[in-house]
C-alpha positions in Angstrom: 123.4 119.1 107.1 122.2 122.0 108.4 119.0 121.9 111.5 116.8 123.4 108.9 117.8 120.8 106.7 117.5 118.2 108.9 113.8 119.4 109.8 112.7 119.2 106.5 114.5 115.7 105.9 112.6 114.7 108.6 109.3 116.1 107.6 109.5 114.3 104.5 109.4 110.7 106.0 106.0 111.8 107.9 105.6 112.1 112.0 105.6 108.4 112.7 102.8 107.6 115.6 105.0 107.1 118.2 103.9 107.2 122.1 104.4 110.8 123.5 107.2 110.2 125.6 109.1 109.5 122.6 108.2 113.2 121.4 108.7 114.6 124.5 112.3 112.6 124.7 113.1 113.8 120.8 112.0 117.2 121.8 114.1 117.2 124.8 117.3 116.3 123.0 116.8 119.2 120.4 117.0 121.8 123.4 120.4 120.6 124.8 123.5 122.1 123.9 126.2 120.2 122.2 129.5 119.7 124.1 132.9 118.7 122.5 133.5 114.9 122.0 130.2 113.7 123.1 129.5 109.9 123.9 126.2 108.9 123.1 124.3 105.8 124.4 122.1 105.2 121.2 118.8 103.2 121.9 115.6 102.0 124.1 114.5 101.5 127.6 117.5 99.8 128.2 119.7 102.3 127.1 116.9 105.2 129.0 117.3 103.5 131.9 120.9 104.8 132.6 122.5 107.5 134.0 125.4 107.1 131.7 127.5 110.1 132.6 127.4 109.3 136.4 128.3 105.7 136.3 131.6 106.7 134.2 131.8 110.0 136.0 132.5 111.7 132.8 130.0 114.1 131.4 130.7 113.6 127.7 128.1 110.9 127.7 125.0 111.3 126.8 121.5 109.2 127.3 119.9 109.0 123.9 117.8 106.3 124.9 113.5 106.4 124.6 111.7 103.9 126.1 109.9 101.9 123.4 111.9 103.1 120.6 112.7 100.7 117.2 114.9 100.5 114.7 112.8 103.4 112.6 112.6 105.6 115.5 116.1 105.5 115.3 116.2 106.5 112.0 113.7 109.5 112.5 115.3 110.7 114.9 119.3 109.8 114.0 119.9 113.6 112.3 120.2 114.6 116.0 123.2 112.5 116.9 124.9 113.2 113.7 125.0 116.4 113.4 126.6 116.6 116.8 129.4 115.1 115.2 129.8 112.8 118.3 133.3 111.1 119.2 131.4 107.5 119.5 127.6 106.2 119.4 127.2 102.6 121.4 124.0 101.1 119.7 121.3 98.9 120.9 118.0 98.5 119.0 115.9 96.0 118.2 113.9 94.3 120.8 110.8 96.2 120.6 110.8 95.8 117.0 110.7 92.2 117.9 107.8 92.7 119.9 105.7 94.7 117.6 106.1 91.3 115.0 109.0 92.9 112.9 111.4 90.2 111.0 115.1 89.6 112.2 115.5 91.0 108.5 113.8 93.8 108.9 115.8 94.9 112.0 118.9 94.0 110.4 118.2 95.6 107.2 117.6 98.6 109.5 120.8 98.5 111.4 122.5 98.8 107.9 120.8 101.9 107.5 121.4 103.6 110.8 125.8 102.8 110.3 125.1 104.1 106.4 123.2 107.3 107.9 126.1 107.5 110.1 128.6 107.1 108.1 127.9 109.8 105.5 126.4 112.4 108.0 129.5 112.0 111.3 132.0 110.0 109.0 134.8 111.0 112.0 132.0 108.8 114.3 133.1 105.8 115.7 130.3 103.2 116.1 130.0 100.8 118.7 127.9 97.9 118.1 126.3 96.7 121.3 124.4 92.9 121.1 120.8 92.5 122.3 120.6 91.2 125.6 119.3 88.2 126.5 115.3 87.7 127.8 113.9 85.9 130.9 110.2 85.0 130.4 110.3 83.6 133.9 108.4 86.8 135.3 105.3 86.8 132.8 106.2 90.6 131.9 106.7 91.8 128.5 105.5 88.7 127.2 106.1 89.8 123.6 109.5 90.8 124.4 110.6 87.9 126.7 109.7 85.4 123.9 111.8 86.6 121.2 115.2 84.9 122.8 115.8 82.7 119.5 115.4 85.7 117.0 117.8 87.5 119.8 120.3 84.9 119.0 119.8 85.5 115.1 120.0 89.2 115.3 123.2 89.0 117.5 124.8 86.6 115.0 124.4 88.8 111.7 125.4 92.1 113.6 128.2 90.4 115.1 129.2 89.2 111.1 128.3 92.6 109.9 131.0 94.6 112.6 133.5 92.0 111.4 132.7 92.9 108.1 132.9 96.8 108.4 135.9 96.7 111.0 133.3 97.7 113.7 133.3 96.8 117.0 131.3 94.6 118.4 130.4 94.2 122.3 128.6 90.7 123.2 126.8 91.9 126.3 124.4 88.8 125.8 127.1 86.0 127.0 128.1 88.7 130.3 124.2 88.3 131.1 122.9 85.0 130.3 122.4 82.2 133.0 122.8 78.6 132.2 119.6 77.8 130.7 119.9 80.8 127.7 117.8 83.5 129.6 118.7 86.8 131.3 120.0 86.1 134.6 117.8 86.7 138.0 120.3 88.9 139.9 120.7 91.7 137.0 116.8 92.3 136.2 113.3 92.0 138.2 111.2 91.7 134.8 113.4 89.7 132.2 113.7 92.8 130.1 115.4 95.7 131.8 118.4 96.2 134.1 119.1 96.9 137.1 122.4 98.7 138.9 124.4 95.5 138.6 123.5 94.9 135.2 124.6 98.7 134.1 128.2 98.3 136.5 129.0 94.5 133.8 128.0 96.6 131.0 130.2 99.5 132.0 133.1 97.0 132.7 132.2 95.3 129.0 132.6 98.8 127.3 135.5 100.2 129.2 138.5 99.5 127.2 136.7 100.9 124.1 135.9 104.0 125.7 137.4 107.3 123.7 140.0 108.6 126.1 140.0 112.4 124.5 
């Protein structure tokens, strides 16, 4: 697909009304030069908050993260990763979709779509399948977020049956970062939603063995 292409594609579906971070993020990414065998870390806040290519020291990976960012956002933006042609795409998406009242369906229905997009777009892609993380309403932020840890669970299940399904992998970050009592652990986040450095070093150790090595 060429950029013009992909321009008009995206045209077609309407400019969603995102926040303008989002636009400035998706505007951001059009302006960077492509490298060979990029790694991109596909996703939200979570995935934003990392500075991925420092913590592997490798500068084939790339933040795609946007703070706030669903499953659609995903898809209105997902012509910019594939046209790349990455080597892989590690994927997290869904908790904000949660938030804003969408159905466990809806979010997996829209996961389907963002491997299918992927598929026929980068079919030499590999995609990584990352779980959702688990949620701490202990701290009273992100109330709408922090409350969602049962349809967590669900989501987690059915992507975890749909990699097994499609010969994907699957990475279970959500039993590295849960405590005892099913909620995200105290020492890896200060607001029950996001990470902090320790949380980013277990994720890095959870990934590293799938890690392309060109």
């Amino acid at each position: 697909m060429t950029d013009i292409q992909s321009q008009n594609s995206k045209e077609k579906c309407g400019k969603p009304n995102y926040s303008p971070y989002y636009f400035h993020r998706v505007d951001h990414f059009e302006k960077l030069p492509d490298t060979d065998n990029e790694i991109f870390f596909l996703g939200n806040s979570i995935s934003d908050g990392c500075e991925w290519s420092e913590l592997f020291g490798d500068l084939r990976f790339k933040n795609r993260g946007i703070s706030g960012d669903i499953t659609d956002g995903i898809l209105y933006r997902l012509y910019q990763i594939t046209r790349c042609k990455p080597s892989q795409v590690f994927l997290m998406i869904g908790i904000n979709d949660l938030a804003q009242g969408k159905s466990v369906e809806y979010i997996v229905n829209n996961h389907l779509k963002i491997y299918d997009r992927i598929e026929k777009e980068s079919p030499s892609t590999q995609i990584i399948v990352e779980s959702l993380l688990p949620v701490n309403d202990v701290y009273k932020l992100f109330s709408s977020h922090t409350n969602k840890g049962g349809s967590v669970l669900e989501i987690n299940k059915k992507l975890k049956v749909i990699c097994e399904q499609r010969g994907y992998n699957y990475v279970d970050l959500f039993s590295q970062m849960v405590n005892d009592k099913g909620k995200l652990r105290k020492d890896i986040s200060a607001d029950g939603l996001h990470l902090n450095g320790l949380g980013y070093r277990i994720w890095k150790q959870e990934i590293l063995n799938l890690i392309d090595k060109k």
